[in-house]
C-alpha positions in Angstrom: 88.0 336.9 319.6 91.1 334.9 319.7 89.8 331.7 321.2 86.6 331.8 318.2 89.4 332.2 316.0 91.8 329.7 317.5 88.4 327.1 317.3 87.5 328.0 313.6 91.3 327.4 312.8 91.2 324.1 314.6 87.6 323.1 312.9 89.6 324.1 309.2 92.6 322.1 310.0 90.2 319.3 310.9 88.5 319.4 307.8 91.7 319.5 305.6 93.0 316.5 307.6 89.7 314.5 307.3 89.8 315.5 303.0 93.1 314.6 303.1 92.6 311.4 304.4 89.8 310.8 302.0 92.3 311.1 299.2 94.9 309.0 300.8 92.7 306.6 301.5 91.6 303.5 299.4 89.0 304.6 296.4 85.3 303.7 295.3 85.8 301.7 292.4 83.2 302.0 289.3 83.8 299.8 286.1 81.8 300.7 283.3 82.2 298.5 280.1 80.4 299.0 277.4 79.4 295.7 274.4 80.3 296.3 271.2 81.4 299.7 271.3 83.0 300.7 267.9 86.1 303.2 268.3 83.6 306.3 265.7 80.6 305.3 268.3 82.0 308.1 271.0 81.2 312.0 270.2 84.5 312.5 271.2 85.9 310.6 268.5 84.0 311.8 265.7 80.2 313.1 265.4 78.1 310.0 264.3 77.1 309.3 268.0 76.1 311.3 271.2 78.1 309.9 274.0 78.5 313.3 276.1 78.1 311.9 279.7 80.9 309.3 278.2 82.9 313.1 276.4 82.7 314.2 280.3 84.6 311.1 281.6 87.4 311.7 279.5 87.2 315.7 279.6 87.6 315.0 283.6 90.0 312.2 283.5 92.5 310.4 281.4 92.0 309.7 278.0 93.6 306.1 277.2 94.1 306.5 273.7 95.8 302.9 273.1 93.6 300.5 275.2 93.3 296.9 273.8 90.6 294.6 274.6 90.0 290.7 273.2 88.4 290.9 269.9 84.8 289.9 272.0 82.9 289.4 274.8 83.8 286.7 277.4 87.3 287.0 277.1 87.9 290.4 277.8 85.5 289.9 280.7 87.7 287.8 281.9 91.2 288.9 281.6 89.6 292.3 283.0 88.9 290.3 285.9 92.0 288.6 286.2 95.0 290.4 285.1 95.6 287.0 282.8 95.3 286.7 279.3 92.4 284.5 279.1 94.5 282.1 276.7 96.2 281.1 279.6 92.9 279.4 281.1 91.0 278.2 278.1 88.7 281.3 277.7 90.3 283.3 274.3 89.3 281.1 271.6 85.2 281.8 271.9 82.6 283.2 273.9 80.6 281.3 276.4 77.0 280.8 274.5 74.1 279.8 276.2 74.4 276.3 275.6 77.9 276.0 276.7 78.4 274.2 280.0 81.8 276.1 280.4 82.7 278.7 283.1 85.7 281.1 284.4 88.4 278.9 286.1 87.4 278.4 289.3 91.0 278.8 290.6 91.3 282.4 289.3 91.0 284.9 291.6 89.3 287.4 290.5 89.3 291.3 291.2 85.8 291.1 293.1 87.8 288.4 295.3 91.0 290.1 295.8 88.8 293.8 296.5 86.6 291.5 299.3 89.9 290.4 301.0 91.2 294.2 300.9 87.8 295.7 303.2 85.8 296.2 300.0 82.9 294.5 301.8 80.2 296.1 299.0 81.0 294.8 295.6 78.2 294.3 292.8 78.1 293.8 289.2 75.1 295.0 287.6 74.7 293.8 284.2 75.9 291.1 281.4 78.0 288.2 283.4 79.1 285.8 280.1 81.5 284.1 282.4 79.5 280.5 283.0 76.0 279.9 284.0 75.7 276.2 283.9 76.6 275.5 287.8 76.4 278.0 290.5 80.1 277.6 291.0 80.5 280.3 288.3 77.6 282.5 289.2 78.8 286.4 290.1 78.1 285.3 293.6 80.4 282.3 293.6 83.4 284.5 292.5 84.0 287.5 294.6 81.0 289.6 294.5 78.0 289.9 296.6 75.2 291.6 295.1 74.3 290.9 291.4 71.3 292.1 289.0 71.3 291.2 285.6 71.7 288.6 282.7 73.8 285.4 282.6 73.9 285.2 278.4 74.6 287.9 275.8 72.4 289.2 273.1 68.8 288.7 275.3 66.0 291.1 274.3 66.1 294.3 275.6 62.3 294.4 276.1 61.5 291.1 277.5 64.6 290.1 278.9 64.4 286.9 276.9 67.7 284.4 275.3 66.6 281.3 273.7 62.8 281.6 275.0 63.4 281.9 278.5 63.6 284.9 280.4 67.0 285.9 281.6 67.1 287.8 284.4 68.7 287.5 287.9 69.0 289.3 291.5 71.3 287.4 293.1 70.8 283.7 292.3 67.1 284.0 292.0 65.3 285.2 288.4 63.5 288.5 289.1 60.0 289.6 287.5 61.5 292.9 286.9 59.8 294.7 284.0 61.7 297.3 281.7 64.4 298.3 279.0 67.9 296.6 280.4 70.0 299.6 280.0 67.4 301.4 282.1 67.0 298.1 284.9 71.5 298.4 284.5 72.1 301.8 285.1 69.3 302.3 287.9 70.7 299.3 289.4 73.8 300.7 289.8 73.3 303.6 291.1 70.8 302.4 294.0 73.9 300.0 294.8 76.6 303.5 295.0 74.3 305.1 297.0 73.4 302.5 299.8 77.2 301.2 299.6 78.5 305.1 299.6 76.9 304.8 303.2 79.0 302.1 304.7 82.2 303.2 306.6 84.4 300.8 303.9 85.2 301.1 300.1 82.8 299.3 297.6 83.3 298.1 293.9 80.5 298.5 291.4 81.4 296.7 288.0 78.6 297.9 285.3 78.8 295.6 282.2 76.0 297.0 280.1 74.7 295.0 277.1 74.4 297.7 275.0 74.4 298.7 272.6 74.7 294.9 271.3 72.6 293.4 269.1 69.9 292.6 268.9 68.9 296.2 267.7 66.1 297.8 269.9 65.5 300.8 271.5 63.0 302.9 272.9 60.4 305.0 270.6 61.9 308.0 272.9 65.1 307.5 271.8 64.4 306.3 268.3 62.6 309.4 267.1 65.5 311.5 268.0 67.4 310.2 264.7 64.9 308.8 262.8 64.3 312.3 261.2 60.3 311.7 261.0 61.0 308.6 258.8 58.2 305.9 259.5 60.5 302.9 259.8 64.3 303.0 261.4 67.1 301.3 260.3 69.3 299.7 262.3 71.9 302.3 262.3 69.5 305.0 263.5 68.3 302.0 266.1 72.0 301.7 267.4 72.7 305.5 267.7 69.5 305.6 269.8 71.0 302.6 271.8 74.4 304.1 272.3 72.3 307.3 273.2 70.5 305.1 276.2 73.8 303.8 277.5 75.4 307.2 277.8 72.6 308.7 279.5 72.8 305.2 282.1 76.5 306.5 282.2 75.3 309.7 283.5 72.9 308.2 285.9 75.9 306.3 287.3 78.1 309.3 287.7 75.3 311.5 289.2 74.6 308.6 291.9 78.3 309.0 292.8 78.2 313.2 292.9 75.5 312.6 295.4 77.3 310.5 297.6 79.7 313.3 297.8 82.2 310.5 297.4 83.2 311.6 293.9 86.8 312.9 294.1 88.1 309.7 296.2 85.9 307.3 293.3 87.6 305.5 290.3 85.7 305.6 287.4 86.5 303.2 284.5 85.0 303.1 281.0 85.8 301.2 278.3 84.2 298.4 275.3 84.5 295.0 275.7 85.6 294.9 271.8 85.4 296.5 268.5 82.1 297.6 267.4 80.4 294.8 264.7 81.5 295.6 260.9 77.9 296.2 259.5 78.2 299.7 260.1 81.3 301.6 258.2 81.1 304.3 260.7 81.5 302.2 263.9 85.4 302.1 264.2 86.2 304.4 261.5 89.0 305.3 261.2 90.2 302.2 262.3 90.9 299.2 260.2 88.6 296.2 260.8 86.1 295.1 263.7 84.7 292.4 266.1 85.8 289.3 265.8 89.2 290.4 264.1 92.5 291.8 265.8 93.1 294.2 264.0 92.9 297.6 265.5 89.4 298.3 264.8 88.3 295.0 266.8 90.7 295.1 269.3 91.5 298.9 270.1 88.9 300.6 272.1 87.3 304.1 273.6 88.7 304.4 277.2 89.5 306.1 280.0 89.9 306.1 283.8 89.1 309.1 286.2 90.7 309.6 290.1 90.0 312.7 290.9 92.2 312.4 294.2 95.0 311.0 292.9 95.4 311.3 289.6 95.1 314.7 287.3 92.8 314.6 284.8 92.5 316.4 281.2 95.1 314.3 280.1 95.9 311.8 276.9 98.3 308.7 277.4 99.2 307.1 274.3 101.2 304.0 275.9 100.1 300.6 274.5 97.7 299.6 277.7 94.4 297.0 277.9 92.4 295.2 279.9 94.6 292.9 281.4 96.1 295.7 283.5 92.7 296.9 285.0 92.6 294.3 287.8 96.9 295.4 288.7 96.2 298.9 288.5 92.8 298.9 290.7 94.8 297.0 293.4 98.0 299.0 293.6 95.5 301.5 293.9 94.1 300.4 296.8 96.9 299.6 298.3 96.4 295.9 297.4 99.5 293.6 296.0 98.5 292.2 292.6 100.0 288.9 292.9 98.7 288.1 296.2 96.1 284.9 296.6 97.1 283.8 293.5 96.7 280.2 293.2 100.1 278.2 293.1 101.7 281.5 292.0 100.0 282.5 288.6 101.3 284.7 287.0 99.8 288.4 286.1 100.4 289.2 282.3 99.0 292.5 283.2 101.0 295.2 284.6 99.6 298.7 287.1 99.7 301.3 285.2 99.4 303.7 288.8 103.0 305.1 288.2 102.0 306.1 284.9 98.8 307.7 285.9 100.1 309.1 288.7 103.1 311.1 286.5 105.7 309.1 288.2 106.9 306.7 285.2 107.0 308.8 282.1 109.3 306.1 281.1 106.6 303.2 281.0 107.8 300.7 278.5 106.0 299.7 275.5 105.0 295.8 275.7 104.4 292.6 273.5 100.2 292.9 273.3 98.7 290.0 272.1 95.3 289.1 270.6 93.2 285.6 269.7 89.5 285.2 268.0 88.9 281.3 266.7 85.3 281.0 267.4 84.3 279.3 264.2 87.1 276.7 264.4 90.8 275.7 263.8 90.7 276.4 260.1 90.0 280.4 260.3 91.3 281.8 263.1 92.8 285.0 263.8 96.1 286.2 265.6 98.3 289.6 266.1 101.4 291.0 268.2 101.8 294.2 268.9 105.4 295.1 269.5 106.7 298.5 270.1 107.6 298.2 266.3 105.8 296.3 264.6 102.0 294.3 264.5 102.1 291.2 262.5 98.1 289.8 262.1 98.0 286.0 260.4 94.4 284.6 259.8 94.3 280.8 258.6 94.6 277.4 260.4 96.2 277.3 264.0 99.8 277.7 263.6 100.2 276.1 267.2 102.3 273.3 264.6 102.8 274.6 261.7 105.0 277.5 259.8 102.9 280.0 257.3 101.5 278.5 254.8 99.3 280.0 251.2 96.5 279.2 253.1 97.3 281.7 255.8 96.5 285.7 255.0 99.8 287.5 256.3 99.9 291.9 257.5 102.8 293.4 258.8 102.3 297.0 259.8 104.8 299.5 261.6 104.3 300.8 264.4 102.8 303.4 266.0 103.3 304.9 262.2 100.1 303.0 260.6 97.9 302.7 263.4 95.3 302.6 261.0 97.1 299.7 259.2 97.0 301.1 255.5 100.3 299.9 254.7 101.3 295.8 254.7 105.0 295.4 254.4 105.2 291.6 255.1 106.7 290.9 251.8 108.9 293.9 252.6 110.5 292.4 256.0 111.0 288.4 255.9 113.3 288.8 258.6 110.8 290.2 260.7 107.8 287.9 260.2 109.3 284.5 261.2 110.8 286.1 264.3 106.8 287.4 265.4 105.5 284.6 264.2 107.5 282.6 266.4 106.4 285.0 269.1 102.5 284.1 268.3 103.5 280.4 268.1 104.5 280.3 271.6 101.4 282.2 272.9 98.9 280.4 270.7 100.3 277.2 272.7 99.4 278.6 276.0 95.0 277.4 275.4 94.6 274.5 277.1 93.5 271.1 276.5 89.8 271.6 278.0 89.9 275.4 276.6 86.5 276.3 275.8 84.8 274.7 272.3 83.9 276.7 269.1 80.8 278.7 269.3 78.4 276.5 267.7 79.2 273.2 269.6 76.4 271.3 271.3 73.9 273.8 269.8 71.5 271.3 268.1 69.7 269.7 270.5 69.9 272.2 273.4 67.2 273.1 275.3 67.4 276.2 277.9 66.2 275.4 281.1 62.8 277.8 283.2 64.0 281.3 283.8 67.5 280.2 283.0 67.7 279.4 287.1 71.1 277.8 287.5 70.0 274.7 290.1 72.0 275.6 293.7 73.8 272.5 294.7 71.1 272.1 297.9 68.4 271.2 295.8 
């Protein structure tokens, strides 16, 4: 009896060392980011959408109330992959559209690079790229990662996988026949990739950038008919809560994939919008003032959260000014990674790990300058905001890389955190503070670059997309 109990106690201790070491170890990482996502469109927010595989995220994990994106697409793609504010590399004035011959910096090092160099010998993205697709030198392949499925432009049709008259859709650097609804081909995807990588003896990253629920608006009869109410024709808003339905039940694909692979408590799960939901519909970011394509909160503050099981206790809400820019610091740290290593000719990181804060260690984290840049249709209308711990000062007008404010610029001061929902403008209340913000945005605007990338409409005239949007490999 004592040598059966002396084995079982030696088989327990075994199996508390191996969990243990699990936990220690470095985690799965899962990015989910969803397009377009207003701050109403989550069921944990308010009641006009169903997100509940989204509601069990941030039920499990840590709600990030205060997480700031770019105002759209490709620039918050990128500064998620770099820890850099994409200003810094010519990427925050516009997205890249389909005729733009315009990529990621090749001399950014992205997370799927810095992950590879760390063991992470799995990493995929499954999904909606936006970073370049002109040259293979910016295809998902080229920069870090090593399996891809998906779509190199925004806005194709969800049906027939189609931008511009060309199909666009991609495993690895080849197009793929593949037939179906791309939330269903991004989410299935996925989670064949967590399950075969869950296999291998070494971490894997799986970034998920779905496309949904951005326009255009389509869904499936199936998921159209449970808002539609019986009525014979949907509108779009019954068409987007039937998208935003689809995504969240992807989501829940995802995060059964990695139950399965009984890998769940050592797997970091990210989710958050690429932007602001689009301004068409009033209950997309309500309560929140404003939408895509601006910076004011309801464009650039989104639904977020984060969920680490083994390291980091979930069922909590942080309500520290955080964003994109710190995913790629806080992944790292994370797995044991420095940040600022590989950087070319010592970049800097404008992002920051938040793993101290997560962790309960730094209760103290300091409240930063947050900054935020949309000038897609040109020099004369852009927008710009800083976000202090005190204040957020938004100017619209021409680029005031040269100039002081002028009547032809639109001026809001808010306090902060006390109008988060930015009822209140006090700029003619404070002149003192204005000029010294401005001054602030001045200094950041100047960052872009020379070659930064055009407005959004450049060099659309007399483009022509090219068969199956195959970028040509450099052999050919």
């Amino acid at each position: 009896m004592k040598i059966r109990l002396c084995a079982f106690a030696v088989l327990l201790l075994c199996g508390l060392f191996r969990e243990g070491f699990a936990d220690a170890g470095r985690p799965n990482v899962v990015v989910i980011l969803a397009d377009d996502l207003g701050w109403g469109a989550v069921s944990y927010h308010a009641d006009w959408a169903e997100t509940p595989n989204i509601d069990r995220l941030v039920l499990e994990g840590i709600e990030l109330d205060r997480f700031y994106v770019a105002p759209m697409c490709s620039p918050t793609r990128a500064g998620l992959l770099t820890g850099r504010y994409p200003i810094r590399f010519g990427l925050a004035r516009a997205v890249i559209p389909p005729q733009r011959n315009y990529g990621l910096d090749v001399e950014e090092r992205t997370l799927a690079d810095s992950l590879g160099a760390a063991g992470y010998t799995q990493r995929g993205i499954f999904g909606k790229w936006h970073l370049g697709h002109h040259d293979v030198k910016w295809h998902p392949l080229s920069r870090g990662f090593t399996h891809f499925e998906g779509h190199y432009n925004g806005a194709i049709d969800y049906f027939s996988l189609v931008r511009d008259g060309e199909r666009d859709w991609h495993v690895g650097f080849e197009p793929s026949k593949v037939l179906g609804y791309s939330t269903d081909l991004i989410a299935t995807a996925a989670s064949e990739f967590i399950r075969t990588a869950a296999t291998d003896n070494a971490p894997y990253f799986c970034y998920v950038p779905f496309n949904a629920p951005h326009s255009p608006f389509q869904a499936k009869d199936v998921d159209i008919r449970r808002y539609s109410k019986g009525r014979k024709k949907a509108s779009d808003e019954v068409i987007l809560k039937a998208m935003i339905w689809s995504m969240d039940q992807g989501v829940g694909q995802i995060l059964k994939a990695i139950d399965d692979s009984g890998e769940a408590r050592n797997t970091q799960v990210w989710f958050l919008s690429d932007n602001g939901g689009v301004g068409k519909f009033k209950a997309n970011n309500h309560p929140l003032h404003g939408s895509k394509l601006t910076t004011f909160e309801g464009g650039v503050r989104v639904p977020a959260c984060v969920r680490w099981p083994a390291r980091w206790n979930g069922g909590r809400k942080l309500e520290h000014t955080m964003g994109y820019i710190d995913v790629f610091p806080t992944i790292l740290t994370s797995a044991g990674v420095n940040p600022a290593a590989g950087q070319v000719n010592g970049r800097e990181l404008d992002g920051t790990s938040l793993c101290g804060l997560f962790e309960g260690t730094e209760s103290d984290f300091p409240e930063r300058d947050w900054y935020s840049y949309h000038g897609q249709s040109g020099p004369d209308s852009e927008t710009i905001s800083i976000k202090t711990p005190q204040w957020k000062l938004v100017v619209m007008g021409p680029d005031i890389r040269t100039t002081e404010i002028t009547d032809r610029h639109e001026v809001h001061l808010y306090r902060m955190p006390d109008d988060l929902l930015e009822r209140h403008n006090l700029a003619g209340q404070n002149p003192d503070v204005v000029p010294r913000l401005y001054a602030k945005l001045q200094a950041y605007r100047s960052l872009q670059p020379e070659n930064a990338v055009p407005v959004y409409g450049a060099g659309r005239q007399d483009f022509t997309p090219w068969k199956d949007w195959r970028i040509p490999l450099r052999s050919e």
